[in-house]
C-alpha positions in Angstrom: 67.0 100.0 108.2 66.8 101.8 105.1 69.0 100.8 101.9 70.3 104.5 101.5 71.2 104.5 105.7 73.1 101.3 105.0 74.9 102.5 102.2 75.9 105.6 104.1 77.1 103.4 106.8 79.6 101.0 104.5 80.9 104.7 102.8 81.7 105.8 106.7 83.7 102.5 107.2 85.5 103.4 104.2 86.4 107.3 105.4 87.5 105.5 108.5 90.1 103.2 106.7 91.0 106.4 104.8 91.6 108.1 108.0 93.7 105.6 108.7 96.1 105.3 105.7 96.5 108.9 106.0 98.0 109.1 109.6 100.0 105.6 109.0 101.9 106.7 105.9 102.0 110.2 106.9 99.7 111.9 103.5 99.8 115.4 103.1 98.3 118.3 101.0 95.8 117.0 98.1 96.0 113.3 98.9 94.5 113.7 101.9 91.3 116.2 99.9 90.5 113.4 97.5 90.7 110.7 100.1 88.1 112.4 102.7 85.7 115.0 100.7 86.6 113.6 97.0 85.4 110.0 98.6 82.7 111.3 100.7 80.9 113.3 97.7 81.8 111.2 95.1 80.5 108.6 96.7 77.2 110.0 98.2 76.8 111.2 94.4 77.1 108.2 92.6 76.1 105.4 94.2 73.7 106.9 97.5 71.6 109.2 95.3 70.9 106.6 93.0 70.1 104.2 95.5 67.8 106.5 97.4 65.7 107.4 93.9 65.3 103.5 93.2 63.6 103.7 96.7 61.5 106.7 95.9 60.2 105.2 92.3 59.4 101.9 94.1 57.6 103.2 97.0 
């Protein structure tokens, strides 16, 4: 399995632990934007990307 598919995978885990703060304590309005889409493109931005040119420049 790639490095960049793995990543992707732990990030998913997270949004799913978001998720779930968000229906247990009831989140509303921008809380809820930064902790699906502000996680989900911060982190494909900052640490996938990264990760996936490492693997181009090696291969």
């Amino acid at each position: 399995m790639k490095k960049t598919t793995k990543l992707r995978l732990v990030g998913g885990v997270v949004l799913l632990f978001n998720l779930w703060l968000i229906g247990r304590y009831n989140l509303e309005g921008i809380p809820i934007l930064l902790l699906t889409f502000g996680f989900a493109a911060g982190y494909e931005y900052l640490v996938v990307r990264p990760a996936s040119r490492t693997t181009e420049k090696s291969e």
